[in-house]
N, C-alpha and C positions, 0 to 999 in steps of 0.2 A: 584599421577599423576603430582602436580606441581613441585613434588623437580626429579624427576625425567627429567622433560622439563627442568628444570634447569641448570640438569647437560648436557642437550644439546644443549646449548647455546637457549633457550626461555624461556622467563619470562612474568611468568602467573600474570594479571593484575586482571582478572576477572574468578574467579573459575568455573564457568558454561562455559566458552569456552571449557576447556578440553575435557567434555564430549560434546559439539556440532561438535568439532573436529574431531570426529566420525563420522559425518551425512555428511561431505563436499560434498558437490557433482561439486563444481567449485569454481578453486581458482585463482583468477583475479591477475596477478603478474606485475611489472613494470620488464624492461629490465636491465639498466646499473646497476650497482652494487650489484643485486638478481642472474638474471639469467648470468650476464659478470662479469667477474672481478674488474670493473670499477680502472683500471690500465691504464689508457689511452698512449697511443705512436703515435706522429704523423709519419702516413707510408708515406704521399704525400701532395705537395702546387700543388696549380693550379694557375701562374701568367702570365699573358699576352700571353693566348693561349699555353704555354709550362705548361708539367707536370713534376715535377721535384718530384723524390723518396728519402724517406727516409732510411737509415738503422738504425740497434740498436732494441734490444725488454724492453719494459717496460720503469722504470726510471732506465736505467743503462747508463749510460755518453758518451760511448765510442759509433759511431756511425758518420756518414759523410752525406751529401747532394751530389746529382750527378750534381747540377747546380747552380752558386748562382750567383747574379748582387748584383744591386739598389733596386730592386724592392722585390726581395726575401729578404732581409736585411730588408727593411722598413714593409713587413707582415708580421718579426718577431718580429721588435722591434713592433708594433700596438698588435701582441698576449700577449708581454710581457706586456705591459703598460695600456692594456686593461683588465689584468688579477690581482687578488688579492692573489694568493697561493704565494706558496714560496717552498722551497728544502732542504732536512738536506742532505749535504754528508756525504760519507765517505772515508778511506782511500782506497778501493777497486775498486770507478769508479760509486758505486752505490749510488742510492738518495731513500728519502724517500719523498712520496709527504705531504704537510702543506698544509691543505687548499681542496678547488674543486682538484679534481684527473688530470680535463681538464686544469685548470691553468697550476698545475706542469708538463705537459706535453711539454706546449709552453715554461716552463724555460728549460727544457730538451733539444727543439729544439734549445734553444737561444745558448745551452752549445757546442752544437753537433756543429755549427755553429760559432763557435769562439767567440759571441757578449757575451759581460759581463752584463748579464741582472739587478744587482746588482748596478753596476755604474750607466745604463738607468734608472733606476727606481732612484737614486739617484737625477739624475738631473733632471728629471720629477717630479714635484711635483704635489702630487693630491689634487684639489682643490675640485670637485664632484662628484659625481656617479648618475648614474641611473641604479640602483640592477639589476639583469636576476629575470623573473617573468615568470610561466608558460604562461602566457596571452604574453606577450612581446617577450619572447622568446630570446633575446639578455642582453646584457650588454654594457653601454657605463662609460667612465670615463674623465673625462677633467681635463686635465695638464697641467701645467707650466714649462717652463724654458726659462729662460734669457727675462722675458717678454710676451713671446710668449706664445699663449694659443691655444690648441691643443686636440681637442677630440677623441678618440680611442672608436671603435664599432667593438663588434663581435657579432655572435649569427647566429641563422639559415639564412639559403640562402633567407627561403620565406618571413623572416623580415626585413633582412638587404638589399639585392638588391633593393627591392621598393623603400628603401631609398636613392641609390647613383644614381648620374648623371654623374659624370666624371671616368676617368680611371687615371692608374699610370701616365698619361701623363698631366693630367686636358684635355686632349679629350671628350665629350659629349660621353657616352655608347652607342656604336649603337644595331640595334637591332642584326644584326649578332654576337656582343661582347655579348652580353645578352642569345642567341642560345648556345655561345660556353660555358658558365657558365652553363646552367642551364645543357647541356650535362656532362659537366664535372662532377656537382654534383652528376647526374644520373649514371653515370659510378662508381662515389665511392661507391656509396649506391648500388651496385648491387655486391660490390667486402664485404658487409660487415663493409665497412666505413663509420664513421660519420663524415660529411660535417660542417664546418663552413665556416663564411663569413666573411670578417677582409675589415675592413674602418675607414676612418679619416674624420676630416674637420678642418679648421682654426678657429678659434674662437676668431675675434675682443674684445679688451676690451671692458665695457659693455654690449656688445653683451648675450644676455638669451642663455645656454644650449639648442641649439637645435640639434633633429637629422635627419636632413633634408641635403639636398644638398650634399652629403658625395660624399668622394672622394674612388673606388673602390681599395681595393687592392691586392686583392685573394682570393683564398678557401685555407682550411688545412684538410685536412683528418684522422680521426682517428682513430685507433682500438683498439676496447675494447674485448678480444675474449672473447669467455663462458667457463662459469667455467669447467674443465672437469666431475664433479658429475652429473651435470645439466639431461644432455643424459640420464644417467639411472633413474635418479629421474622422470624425464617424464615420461619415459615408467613403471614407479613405478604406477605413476598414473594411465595411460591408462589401465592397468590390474586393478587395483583396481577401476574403474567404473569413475574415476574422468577427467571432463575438464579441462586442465590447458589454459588460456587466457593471452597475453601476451597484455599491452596496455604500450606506449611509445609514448614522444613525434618528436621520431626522425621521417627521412625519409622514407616514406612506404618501399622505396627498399631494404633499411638497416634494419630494422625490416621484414622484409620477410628473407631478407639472412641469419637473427641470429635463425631466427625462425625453419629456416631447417636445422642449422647446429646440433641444441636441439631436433629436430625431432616433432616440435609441428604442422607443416604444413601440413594437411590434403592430401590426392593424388588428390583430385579437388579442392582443393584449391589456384586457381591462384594467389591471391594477397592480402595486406594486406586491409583493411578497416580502412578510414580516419573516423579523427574526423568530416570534414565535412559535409561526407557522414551520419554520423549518426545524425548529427543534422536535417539534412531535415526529420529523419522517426521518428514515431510514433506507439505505439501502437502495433497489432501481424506483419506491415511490420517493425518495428527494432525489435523482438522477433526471427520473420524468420532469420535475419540476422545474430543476436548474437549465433543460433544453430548451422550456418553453418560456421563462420568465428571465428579463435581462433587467431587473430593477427591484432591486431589493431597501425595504429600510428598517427601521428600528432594530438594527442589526451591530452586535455585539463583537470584538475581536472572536470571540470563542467559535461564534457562530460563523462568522466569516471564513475562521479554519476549515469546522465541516463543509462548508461550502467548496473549498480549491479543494480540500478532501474527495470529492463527491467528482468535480470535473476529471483529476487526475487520473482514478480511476475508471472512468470514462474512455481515458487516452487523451485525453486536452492539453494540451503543452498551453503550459499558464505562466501568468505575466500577472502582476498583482502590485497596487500599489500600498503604501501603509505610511504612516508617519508616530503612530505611539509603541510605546514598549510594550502594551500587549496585541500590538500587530507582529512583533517579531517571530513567533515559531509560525505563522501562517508566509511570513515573506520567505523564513528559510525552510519549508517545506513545498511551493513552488519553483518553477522550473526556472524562470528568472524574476527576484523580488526588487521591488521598485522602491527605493528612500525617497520624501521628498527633503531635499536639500536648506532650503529657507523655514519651513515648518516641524519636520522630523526630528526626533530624537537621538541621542546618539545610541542609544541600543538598536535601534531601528536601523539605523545607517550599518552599522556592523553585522546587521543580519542579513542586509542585501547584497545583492548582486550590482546593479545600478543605480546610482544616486541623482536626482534632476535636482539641477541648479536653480531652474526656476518654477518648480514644481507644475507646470502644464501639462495638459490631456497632448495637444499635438505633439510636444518633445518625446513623449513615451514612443506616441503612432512615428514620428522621425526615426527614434531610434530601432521599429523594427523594420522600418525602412531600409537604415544603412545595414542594420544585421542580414538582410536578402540582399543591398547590395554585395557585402563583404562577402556573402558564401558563393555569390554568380562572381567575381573576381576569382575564386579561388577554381573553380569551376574552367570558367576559361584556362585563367593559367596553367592547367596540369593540362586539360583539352591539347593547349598549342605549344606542350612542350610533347607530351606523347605524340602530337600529330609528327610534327617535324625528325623527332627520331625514331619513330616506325617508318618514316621514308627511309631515312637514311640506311637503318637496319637493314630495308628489304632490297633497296641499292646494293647494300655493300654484296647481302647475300647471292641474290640471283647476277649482279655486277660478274663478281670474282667466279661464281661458277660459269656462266657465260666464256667470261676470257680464257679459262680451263680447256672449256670446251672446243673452245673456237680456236685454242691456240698461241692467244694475242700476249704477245710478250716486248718490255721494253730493256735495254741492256740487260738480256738475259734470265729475266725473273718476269712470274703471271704480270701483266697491265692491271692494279686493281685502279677501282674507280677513283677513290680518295687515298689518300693518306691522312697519315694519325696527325700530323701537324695541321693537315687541311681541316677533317674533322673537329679537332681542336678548336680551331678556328672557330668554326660553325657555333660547337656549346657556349664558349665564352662570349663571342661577338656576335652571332646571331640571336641565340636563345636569350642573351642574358637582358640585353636590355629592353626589347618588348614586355617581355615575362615581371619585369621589374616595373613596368607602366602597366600593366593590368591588373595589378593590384593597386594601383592610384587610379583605374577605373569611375568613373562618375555614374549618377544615381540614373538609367532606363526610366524613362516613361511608362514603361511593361511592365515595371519590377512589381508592381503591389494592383495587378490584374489578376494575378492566377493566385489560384490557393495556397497556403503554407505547405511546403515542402513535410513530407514524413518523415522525422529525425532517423529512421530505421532504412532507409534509403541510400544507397551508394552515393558516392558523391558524383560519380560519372554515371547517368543512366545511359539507360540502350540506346536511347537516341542521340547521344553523344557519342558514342564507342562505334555507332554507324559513320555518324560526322569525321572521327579522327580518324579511322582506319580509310574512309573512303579517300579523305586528303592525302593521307599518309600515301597510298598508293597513286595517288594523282603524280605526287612528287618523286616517288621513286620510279614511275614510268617514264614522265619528263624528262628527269637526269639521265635513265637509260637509253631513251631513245635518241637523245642527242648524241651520247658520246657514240651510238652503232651508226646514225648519218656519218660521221665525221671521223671516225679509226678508218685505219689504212685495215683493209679484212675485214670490218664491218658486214652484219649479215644483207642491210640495205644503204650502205653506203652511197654518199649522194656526192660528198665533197671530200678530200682526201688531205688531213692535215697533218701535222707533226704531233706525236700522242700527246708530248707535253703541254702542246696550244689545247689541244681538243679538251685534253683533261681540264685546261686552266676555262676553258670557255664552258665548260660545263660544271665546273665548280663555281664560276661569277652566278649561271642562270639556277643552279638548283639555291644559294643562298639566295638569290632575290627571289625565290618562288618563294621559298620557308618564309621570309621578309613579306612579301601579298597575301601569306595564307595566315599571317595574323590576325587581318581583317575579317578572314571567316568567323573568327573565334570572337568579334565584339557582339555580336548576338545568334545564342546558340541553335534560336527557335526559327528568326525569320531570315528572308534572303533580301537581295538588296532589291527587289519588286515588291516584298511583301511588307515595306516601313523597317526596314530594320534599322535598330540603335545605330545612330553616326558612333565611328570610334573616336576617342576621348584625344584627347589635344598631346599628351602626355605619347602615349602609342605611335602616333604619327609622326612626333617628335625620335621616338625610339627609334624605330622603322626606317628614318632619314638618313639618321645619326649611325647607323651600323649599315647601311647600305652604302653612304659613302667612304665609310672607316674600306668596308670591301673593294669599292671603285677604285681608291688607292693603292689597295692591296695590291690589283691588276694594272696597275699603270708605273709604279713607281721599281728601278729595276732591284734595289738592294729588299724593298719587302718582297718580294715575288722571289728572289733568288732564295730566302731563307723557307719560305716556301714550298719551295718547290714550283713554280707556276713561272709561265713566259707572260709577256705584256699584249695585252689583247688590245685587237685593230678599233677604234672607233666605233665604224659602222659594224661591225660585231657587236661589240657592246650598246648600242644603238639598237640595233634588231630584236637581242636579246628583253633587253629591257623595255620595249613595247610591247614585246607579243605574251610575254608569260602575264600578266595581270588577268587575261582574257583567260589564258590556258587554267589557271590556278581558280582564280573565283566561280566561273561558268561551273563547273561539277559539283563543286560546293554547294552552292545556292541552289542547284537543282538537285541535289541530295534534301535538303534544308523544305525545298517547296512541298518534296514526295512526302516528306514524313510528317509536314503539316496535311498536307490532303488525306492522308490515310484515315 
């Protein structure tokens, strides 16, 4: 199961996730770069009451502004100098982002814009920073040149306005200028775009880094679209029984709009749920909540805890993804935590269970894929190892009392049915290499139709334990009934052989029956009228490969002598070998059809 997650881009940290991966019943996801591309392009600035649009998609170079002064100049060089990414070009016009994906967006806009953001940051020298924190929510940086010390702020509308008092003009904010922002924000966020807030201030020498008194300089608006997988991976989910929850820290409105574009927004589901909102409740009023709301935003690591908090308790076997260090006690308090691999931290990676290579929304839904395939392999395999040796068991039982009874003895001792060499046989050469292909089992069509499995559930339910014992007995009737046609004293004796052929002829047909009753076990739900799963290439290969290893057995006289068995007739083994497929599958599959119909 792990080398398999492997090769699809996740790396198993912790081996019991795989098979928990099965159970998911809600998997808690972040937005930008899982469920979006996290490919950022600024589409729009918002400066001094004018909206001014961007063209260009992604980091491709080529691309114009419809308006530019003073002021749109000075909120690009504040995104540049406020920013720590950087840009590889190339010769075609395209860039590749170094760094935050949102930095190299604003060198993009710098490019699209004629400014040399290379020179700027030249002459700007950075003297400090105060990092972007999810708490914070912004990023400031204070630079130099030619003396002068100058601080640059971005970061969300709801951190950063608080903090300005003047506009591009050192005007006082009024509150009509404050109306027109916070509209403008709300307009981006309703279009899908993610709002920023871009500010300054002068910074005296001596003077402490502070971030107070800031001088306003715009918004920029981003887009991040969703990946196009995304859409069906949802609805991958919602068939196969599972929540997907989307928690981010952007704008409710911008997380609602991404939310429906992926199809995760319920039909009464008006609106997203804030962090704040969930802080005021407790208890079954945030429980109520988290049932009915699947899109959360302005949401905080801490918050996001009480939230898997709040499912868990529930009974939700959760699946969460995270990539900063204060995602980590929320990843190692769900049931499997998700790193993203390309973006994650390494605290974060240490806290998980599963690491994505390439941080996608599908690889997650993949891997609870393989984790239901891995447990229905594991399922089969015990299935069609107990079906095979509850035949045998009840063979050997009611066998050897039989010949007791009946009298049936060979040079002097009971007739039993097998011997321990024959037996033998069977475990190593029958069981082993099927059993060994059904854990290389491929991914069911069916597999992510039915609901998550209850981790508190046996691994063999009833209707498996009906399936194996009904085979089981199918097979040890078969065997029995053969060897009573064919013993000399047989209670319906039809053909009158030498015990040793009879034995051997009934030892070839009960392992080829064990060998066709594998095929029971490639899908445990339907029969082969009702669409069942073709068995995997691997199985069939198994099946061939131990069937003929057997034919051998009966045909060759030094393996048959160590044996114990005589060399069986052709059209014996001919007979044999057509008719049990019908005898072994037919009751099978009509066990299989009874217990769907019920």
């Amino acid at each position: 199961g792990a080398s398999k997650l492997a090769k699809n881009n996740v790396l198993c940290r912790q081996m019991s996730a795989v098979e928990t991966l099965g159970s998911v019943t809600t998997i808690v996801t972040d937005k930008t770069g899982t469920l979006t591309k996290n490919e950022m392009t600024v589409r729009s600035l918002y400066c001094d009451g004018k909206t001014i649009s961007v063209s260009g998609d992604g980091y491709h170079l080529e691309g114009e502004l419809s308006h530019t002064d003073e002021q749109v100049e000075a909120l690009i060089d504040c995104g540049v100098l406020a920013s720590g990414g950087s840009l590889e070009k190339d010769s075609q016009q395209q860039a590749t982002a170094v760094g935050d994906p949102m930095d190299a967006a604003f060198l993009v806009l710098a490019e699209k814009s004629g400014r040399n953001w290379q020179t700027l940051r030249g002459e700007w020298k950075e003297i400090d920073s105060l990092p972007f924190s999810s708490e914070r929510a912004r990023v400031s940086i204070l630079r130099e040149r030619d003396g002068h010390r100058q601080l640059f702020v971005k970061g969300s509308c709801d951190t950063v306005l608080p903090l300005c008092t003047t506009d591009f003009q050192g005007r006082p904010l009024t509150e009509e200028q404050l109306s027109a922002i916070r509209k403008a924000e709300h307009s981006f966020a309703e279009k899908a775009l993610r709002g920023l807030a871009l500010a300054r201030r002068s910074v005296p020498d001596g003077e402490e880094m502070k971030e107070e008194s800031l001088q306003f300089l715009g918004l920029a608006a981003f887009e991040d679209p969703p990946r196009q997988e995304v859409r069906e991976a949802v609805e991958l989910c919602q068939k196969a029984g599972i929540r997907v929850l989307m928690c981010t820290g952007d704008h409710p409105k911008t997380a609602q709009a991404i939310a429906s574009r992926v199809g995760l927004l319920e039909a009464d589901e008006k609106q997203a749920l804030t962090g704040a909102e969930i802080a005021e409740l407790e208890g079954e009023a945030l429980a109520q909540v988290t049932r009915k709301h699947h899109v959360f935003a302005r949401f905080s690591p801490q918050q996001k805890l009480k939230l898997v908090e709040s499912l868990i308790e529930q009974g939700e076997v959760v699946a969460m993804t995270g990539d900063g260090v204060n995602d980590a006690p929320a990843l190692k308090k769900v049931h499997v935590g998700v790193a993203m691999g390309k973006s994650g931290t390494a605290v974060a990676v240490e806290a998980s269970d599963l690491v994505l290579t390439d941080d996608r929304f599908n690889t997650i839904v993949n891997a609870v894929k393989e984790g239901r395939v891995v447990y229905g392999n594991i399922q089969r395999f015990i299935a069609f190892l107990f079906s095979g040796n509850f035949g045998v068991v009840v063979a050997m039982f009611f066998g050897s009392l039989l010949a007791g009874f009946f009298d049936l003895r060979y040079n002097g001792t009971i007739l039993l049915p097998l011997s321990a060499a024959q037996i033998l046989w069977m475990n190593l050469v029958t069981d082993g290499a099927p059993a060994l292909a059904f854990a290389m089992g491929r991914s069911s069509e069916h597999v992510m139709t039915h609901p998550p499995r209850n981790p508190k559930d046996p691994i063999l339910s009833k209707e498996i334990w009906r399936l194996v014992f009904s085979s089981g007995f199918v097979l040890a009737a078969l065997f029995l009934t053969l060897l009573d046609l064919l013993y000399i004293g047989g209670v319906f004796t039809v053909v009158e052989f030498d015990p040793v052929y009879t034995r051997t002829l009934a030892f070839y047909a009960l392992v080829t029956a064990r060998l066709v009753n594998a095929f029971t076990f490639t899908d445990l739900e339907r029969g082969i009228w009702s669409g069942a799963t073709l068995p995997n290439s691997y199985l069939i290969g198994a099946v061939l490969f131990s069937w003929l290893l057997t034919l051998g057995l009966v045909s060759f006289p030094v393996a048959a002598d160590f044996f114990g068995l005589a060399i069986l007739k052709f059209h014996h083994v001919l007979y044999a070998t057509l008719t049990i497929p019908a005898l072994v599958l037919l009751p099978s599959n009509m066990v299989k059809f009874w217990q769907r119909k019920r």
